[in-house]
C-alpha positions in Angstrom: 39.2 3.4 -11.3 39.5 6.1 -13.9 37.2 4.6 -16.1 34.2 5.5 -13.7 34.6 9.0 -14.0 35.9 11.8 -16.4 34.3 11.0 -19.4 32.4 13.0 -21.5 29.3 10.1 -20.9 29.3 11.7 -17.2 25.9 12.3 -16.4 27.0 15.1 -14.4 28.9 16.9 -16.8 26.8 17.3 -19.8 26.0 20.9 -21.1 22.4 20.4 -19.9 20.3 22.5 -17.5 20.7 22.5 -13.6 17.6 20.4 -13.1 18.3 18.2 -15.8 21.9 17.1 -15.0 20.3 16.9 -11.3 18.5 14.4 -12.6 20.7 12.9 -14.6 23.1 12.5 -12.1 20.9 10.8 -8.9 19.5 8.9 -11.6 15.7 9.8 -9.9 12.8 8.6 -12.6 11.2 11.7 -13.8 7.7 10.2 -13.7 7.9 9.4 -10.1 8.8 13.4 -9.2 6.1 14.4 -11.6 3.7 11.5 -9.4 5.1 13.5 -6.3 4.5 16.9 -6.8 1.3 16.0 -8.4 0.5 14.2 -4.9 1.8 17.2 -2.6 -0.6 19.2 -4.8 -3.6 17.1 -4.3 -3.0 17.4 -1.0 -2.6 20.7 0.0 -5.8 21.5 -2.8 -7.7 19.4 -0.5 -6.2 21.5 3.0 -6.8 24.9 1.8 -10.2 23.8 0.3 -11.7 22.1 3.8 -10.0 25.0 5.7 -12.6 27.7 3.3 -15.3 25.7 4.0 -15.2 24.3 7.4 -13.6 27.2 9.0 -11.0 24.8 10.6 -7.7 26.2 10.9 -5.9 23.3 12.0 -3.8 22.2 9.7 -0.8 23.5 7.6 -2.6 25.6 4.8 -5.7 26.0 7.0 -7.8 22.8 6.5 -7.9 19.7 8.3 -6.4 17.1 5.3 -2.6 17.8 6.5 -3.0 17.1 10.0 -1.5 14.0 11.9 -4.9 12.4 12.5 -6.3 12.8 8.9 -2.3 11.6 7.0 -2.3 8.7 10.1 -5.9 7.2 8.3 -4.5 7.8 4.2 -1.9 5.4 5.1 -4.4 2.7 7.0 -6.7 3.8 4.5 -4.8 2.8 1.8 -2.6 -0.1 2.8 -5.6 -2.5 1.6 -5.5 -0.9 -2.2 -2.0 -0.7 -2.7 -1.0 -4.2 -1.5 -3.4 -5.5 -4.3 -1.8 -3.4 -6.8 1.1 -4.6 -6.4 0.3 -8.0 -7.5 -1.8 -6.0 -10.2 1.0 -4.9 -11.6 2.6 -8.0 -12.7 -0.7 -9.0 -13.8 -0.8 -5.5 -16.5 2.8 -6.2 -17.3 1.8 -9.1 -18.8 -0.9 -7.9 -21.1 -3.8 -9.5 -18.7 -6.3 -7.4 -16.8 -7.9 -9.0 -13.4 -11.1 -7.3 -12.5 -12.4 -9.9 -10.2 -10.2 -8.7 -7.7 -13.2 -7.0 -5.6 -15.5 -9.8 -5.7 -12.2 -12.7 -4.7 -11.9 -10.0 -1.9 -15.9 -10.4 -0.8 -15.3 -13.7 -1.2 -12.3 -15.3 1.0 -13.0 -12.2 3.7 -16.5 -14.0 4.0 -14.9 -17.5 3.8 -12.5 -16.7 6.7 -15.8 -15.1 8.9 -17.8 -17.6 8.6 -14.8 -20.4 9.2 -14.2 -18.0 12.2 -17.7 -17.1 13.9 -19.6 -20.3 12.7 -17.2 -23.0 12.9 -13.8 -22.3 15.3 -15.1 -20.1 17.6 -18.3 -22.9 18.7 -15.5 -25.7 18.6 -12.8 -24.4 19.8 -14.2 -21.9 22.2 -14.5 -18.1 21.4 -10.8 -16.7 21.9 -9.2 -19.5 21.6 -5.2 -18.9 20.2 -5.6 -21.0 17.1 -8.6 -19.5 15.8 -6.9 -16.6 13.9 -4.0 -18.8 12.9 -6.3 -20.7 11.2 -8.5 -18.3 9.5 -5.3 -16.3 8.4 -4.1 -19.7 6.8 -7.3 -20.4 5.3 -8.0 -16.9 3.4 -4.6 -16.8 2.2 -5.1 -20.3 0.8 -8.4 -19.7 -0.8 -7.5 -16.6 -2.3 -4.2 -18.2 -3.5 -6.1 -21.3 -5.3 -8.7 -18.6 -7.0 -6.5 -16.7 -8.1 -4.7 -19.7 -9.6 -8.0 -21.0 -11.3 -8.6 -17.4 -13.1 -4.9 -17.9 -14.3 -5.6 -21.6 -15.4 -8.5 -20.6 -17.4 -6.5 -17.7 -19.0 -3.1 -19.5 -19.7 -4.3 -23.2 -20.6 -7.9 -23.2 -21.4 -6.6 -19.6 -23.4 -9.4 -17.7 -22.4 -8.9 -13.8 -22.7 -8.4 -12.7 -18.9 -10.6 -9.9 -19.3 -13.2 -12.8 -19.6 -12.4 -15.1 -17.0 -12.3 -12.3 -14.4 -15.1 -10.6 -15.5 -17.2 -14.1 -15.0 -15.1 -14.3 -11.3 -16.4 -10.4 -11.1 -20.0 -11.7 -10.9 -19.5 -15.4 -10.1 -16.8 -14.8 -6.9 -19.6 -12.5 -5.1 -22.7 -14.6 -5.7 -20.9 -17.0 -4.1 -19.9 -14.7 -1.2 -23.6 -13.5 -0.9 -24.7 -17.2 -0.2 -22.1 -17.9 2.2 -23.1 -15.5 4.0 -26.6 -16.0 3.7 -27.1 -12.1 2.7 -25.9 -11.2 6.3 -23.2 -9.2 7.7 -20.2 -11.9 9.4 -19.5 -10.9 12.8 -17.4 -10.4 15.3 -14.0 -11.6 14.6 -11.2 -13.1 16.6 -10.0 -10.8 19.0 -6.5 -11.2 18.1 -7.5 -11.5 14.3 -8.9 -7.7 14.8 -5.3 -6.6 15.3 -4.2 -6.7 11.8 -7.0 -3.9 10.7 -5.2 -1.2 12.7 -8.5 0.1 14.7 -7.5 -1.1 18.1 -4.3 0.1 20.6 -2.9 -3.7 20.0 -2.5 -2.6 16.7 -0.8 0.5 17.1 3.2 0.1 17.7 3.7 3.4 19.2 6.3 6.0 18.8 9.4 4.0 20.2 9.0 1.5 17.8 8.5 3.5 15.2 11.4 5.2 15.5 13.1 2.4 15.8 11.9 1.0 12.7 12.7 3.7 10.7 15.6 4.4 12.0 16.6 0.8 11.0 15.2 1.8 7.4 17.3 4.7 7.1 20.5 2.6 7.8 19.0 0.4 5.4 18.9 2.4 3.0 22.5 4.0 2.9 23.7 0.1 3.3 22.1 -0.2 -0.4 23.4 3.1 -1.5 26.8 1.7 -1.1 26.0 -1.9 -2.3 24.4 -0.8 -5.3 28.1 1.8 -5.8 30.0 -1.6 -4.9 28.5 -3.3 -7.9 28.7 -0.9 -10.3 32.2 -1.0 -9.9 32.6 -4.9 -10.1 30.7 -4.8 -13.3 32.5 -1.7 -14.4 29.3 0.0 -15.2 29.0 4.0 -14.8 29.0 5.5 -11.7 27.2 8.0 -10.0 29.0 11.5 -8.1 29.3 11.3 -4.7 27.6 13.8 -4.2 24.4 12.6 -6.0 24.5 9.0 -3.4 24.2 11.4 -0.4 21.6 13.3 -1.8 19.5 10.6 -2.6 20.5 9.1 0.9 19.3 12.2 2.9 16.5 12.3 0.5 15.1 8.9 1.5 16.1 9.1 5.3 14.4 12.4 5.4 11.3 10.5 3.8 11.1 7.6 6.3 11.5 9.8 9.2 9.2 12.7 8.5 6.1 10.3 8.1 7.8 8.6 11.5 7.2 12.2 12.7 4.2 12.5 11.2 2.3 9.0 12.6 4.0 9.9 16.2 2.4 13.1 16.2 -0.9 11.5 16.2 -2.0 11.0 19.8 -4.6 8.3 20.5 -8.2 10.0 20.9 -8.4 11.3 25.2 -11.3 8.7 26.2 -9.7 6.1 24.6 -6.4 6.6 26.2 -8.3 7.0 29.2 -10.4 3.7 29.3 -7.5 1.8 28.2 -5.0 3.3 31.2 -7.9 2.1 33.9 -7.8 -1.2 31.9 -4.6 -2.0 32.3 -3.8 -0.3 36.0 -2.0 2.6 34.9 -1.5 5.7 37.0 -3.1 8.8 35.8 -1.2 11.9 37.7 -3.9 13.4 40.2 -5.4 16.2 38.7 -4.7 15.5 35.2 -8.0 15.8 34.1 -7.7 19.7 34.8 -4.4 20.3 33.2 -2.0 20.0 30.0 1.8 19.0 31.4 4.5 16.5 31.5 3.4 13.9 34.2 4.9 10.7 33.1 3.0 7.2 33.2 4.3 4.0 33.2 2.7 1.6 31.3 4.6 -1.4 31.1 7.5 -1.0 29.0 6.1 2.0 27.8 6.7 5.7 29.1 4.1 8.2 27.7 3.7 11.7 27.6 0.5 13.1 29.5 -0.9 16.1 27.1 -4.8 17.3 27.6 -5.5 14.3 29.8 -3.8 11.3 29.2 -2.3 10.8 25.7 -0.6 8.0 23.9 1.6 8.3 20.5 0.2 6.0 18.2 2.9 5.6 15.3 2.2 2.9 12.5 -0.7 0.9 12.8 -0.6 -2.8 11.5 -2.1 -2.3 7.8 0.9 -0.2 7.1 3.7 -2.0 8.0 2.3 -5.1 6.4 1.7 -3.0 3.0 5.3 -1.5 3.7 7.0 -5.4 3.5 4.5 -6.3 0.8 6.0 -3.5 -1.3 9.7 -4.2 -0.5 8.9 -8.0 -0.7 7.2 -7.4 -4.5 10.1 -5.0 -5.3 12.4 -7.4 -5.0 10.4 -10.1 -6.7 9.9 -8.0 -9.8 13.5 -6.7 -10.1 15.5 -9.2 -8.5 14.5 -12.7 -9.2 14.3 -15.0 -12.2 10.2 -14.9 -12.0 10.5 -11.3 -12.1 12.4 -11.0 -15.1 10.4 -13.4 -16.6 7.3 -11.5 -16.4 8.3 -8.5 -17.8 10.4 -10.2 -20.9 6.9 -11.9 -21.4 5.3 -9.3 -21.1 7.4 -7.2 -23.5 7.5 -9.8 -26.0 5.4 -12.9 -25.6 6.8 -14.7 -28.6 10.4 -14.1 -27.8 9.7 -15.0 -24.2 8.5 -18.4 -25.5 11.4 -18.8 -28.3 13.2 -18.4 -25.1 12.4 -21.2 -23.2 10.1 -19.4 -20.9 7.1 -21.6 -19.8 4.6 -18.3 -20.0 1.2 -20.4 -19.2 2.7 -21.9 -15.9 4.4 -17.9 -15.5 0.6 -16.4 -15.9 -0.8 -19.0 -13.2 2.0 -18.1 -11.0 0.8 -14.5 -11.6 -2.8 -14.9 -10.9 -1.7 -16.9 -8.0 0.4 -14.3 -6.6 -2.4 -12.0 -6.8 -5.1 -13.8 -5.1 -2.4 -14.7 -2.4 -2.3 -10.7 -1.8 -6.0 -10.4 -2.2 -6.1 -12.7 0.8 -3.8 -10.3 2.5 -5.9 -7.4 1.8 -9.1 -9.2 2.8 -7.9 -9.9 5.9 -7.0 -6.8 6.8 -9.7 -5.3 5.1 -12.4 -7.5 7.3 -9.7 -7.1 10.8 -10.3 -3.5 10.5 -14.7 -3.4 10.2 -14.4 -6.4 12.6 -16.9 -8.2 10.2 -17.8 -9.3 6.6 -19.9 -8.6 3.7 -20.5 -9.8 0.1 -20.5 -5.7 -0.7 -16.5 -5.9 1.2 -14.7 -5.5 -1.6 -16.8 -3.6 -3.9 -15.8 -1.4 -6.5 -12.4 -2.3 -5.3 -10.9 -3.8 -8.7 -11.5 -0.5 -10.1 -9.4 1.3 -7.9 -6.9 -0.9 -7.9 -6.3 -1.2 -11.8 -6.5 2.8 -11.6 -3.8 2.8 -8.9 -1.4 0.7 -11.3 -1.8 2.7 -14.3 -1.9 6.2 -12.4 1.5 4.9 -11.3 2.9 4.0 -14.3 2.0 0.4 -15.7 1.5 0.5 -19.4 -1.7 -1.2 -20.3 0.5 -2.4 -23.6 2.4 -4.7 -20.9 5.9 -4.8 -20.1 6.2 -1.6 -18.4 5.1 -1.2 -14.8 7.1 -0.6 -11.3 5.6 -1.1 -7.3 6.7 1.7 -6.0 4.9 3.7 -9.1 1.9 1.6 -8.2 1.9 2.2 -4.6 2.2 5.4 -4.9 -0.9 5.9 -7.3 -2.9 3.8 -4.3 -1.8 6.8 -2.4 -3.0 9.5 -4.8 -6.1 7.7 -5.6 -7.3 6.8 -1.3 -6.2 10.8 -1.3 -8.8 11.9 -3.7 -11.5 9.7 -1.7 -10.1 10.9 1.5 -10.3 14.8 0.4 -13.8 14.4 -1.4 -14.9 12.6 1.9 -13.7 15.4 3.6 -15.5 18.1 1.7 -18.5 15.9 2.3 -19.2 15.5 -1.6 -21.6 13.1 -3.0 -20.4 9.5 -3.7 -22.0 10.2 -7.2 -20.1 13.7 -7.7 -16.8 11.3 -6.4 -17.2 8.3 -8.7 -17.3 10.6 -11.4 -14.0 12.4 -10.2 -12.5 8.8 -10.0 -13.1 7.7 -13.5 -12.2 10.8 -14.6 -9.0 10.6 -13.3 -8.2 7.0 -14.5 -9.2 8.1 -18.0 -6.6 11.3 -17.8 -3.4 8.8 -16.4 -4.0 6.4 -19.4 -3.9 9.7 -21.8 -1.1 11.4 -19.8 0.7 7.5 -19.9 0.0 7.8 -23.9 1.3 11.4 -24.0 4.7 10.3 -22.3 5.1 7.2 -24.1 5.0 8.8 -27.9 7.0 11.2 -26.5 10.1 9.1 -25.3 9.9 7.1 -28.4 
């Protein structure tokens, strides 16, 4: 056991600065606290800024961008983006580019509306249980096979990527635009609608919540101490105690303040109200007149009555599913064979090949992947406007590629993490989200937008001649 601590490698005991052997020591990547604190800023630029010119003094620094209700929409907000960049990523990391991923989304979210409103619903009957099975196994499919065609062209018809998805760019949403027949696809499957995160079905309210991150939080001490287990198996370095709690509190602290956050979020007093008559729950005489504690019973639910009758809302549907995307893709990229694969080919293509690795069946499993998560993003994208366009996706490829390489993915290839690229989905929905909230013109905010891309990639530059 003395091997793992004592020596002069110690991370903790080098003559550095405080911060540094901090750092050092938890092992916390640098780029992600810079990504962090540039986030936090963003955010509370954006609170005092609304708070000057709206006058609205409800929120932390006196704007209304760090309230409950406006951080409860960034995260549904955002889900859509930053489940598409994770695929994205592997796509950058190895030294292809997708930018039809807008016009695939168009595309498979008008597919699965039309199969829906034009086809299930007038056989099967409108409502009908197996209608958004079906449609959910259908876009998934479709955008899987796509994105497996763009890869085919790329890897074995060797067709730059840049290319083949900017044909798919134009191609993928002419084709939308005549399935659709230039009109808007409506309304979808009642039960289909629940995955956009708009509707109380969708909502899992404060119990679960909690539960879930509580769940998350004992997850996350579990790997603590796995990840100490094996680096004593494999005799590799370890890190002081002290720095596995920190990062341990660190992360439980996350998880639960945005539980906090989401449950603090009440649903909106008519609709609380509407849906309590719905469903035969008792609202406390004279509620209407008074803020108290009356409790209803709804169900297996107890709520707290506050101005009326109020609900907690906690996650809503988009999130959760972007939240086991992101763990499922973690563990892709840093824990499987295909994960390793990508970035080795990505680093070095010829060695990857001298290697045995089959890199044109590896790029179509790629391109797959990603149009499996487009169709994951489509359908929640189309569940939560409860209809279809050819114009659903637009612009969308842009943001995503941005979100990537705000978060780290080198454009060179073989560098790239999720959690970097989720959280630059973040920082890029919260720029749209604070423009929109300042009411700025969609010209003044595209302009913002590509200006910010173009900054990351110089930063990224910046950093990377600096570490080497």
């Amino acid at each position: 056991m003395s091997k793992h601590k004592g020596s002069s490698a110690d991370p903790a005991l080098t003559d550095d600065g405080p911060i540094r052997r901090f750092l050092n020591a938890t092992e916390i990547d640098t780029r992600m606290i810079g990504m962090i604190a540039a986030l936090l800023l963003i955010w509370c630029a954006f609170d005092i800024a609304s708070g000057i010119l709206r006058g609205n003094f409800g929120g932390l620094l006196g704007g209304s961008f760090l309230t409950p209700r406006n951080l409860w929409n960034l995260l549904n907000q955002t889900a859509s983006i930053a489940i598409m960049t994770t695929g994205m990523v592997l796509i950058i990391v190895m030294r292809h580019i997708d930018l039809s991923v807008g016009s695939m989304l168009s595309l498979v979210a008008v597919a699965g509306a039309v199969l829906q409103v034009y086809e299930l619903a007038p056989d099967l009957g409108v409502g009908h249980w197996a209608i958004w099975i079906i449609a959910i196994v259908a876009i998934l499919a479709l955008g899987t096979l796509i994105g497996a065609f763009n890869g085919f062209l790329t890897a074995y018809a060797q067709i730059p990527s840049f290319i083949v998805t900017l044909g798919g760019l134009i191609a993928y949403s002419g084709v939308a635009f005549l399935l659709a027949k230039g009109e808007t696809v409506a309304p979808m499957d009642k039960t289909f609608k629940v995955l956009g995160g708009t509707i109380p079905a969708s909502w899992i309210g404060p119990f679960w919540t909690w539960t879930l991150s509580l769940i998350a939080c004992a997850v996350i001490v579990l790997a603590i101490i796995n990840g100490r287990r094996q680096r004593i198996r494999f005799r590799f370095p370890l890190r002081p105690v002290w720095a596995e709690v920190t990062l341990a509190a660190l992360g439980s602290i996350t998880v639960l303040g945005a539980a906090w956050i989401v449950n603090s979020y009440p649903w909106p007093p008519k609709l609380a109200e509407n849906y309590a008559k719905e469903n035969n729950i008792v609202i406390p005489p004279g509620i209407e007149d008074r803020a108290g504690d009356a409790i209803c019973m709804a169900a297996d639910k107890v709520v707290r009555c506050v101005e009326g009758l109020s609900f907690g809302t906690g996650y809503a549907a988009p999130v959760l599913v972007a939240f086991a995307i992101g763990i499922i893709m973690t563990f892709l990229a840093t824990r499987t064979r295909f994960g390793r694969y990508v970035y080795a080919a990505g680093g070095n293509p010829e060695a990857a090949v001298l290697a045995g690795i089959n890199t044109k069946m590896l790029t179509v499993k790629v391109f797959a992947l990603m149009g499996f998560l487009v169709g994951v993003s489509a359908i929640i994208s189309s569940a939560r406007l409860d209809a279809a366009t050819n114009a659903l996706g637009g612009l969308n490829e842009l943001y995503v590629i941005a979100a990537a390489v705000i978060g780290g993915t080198s454009l060179a290839g073989g560098l790239g993490t999720i959690y970097g690229a989720i959280l630059g989905a973040l920082m890029m929905q919260s720029i749209q989200s604070g423009m929109g909230l300042l009411n700025l013109p969609a010209a003044f905010q595209n302009i913002v937008v590509g200006s910010v891309l173009v900054i990351a990639v110089w930063l990224d530059q910046i950093y990377r001649r600096n570490v080497k």
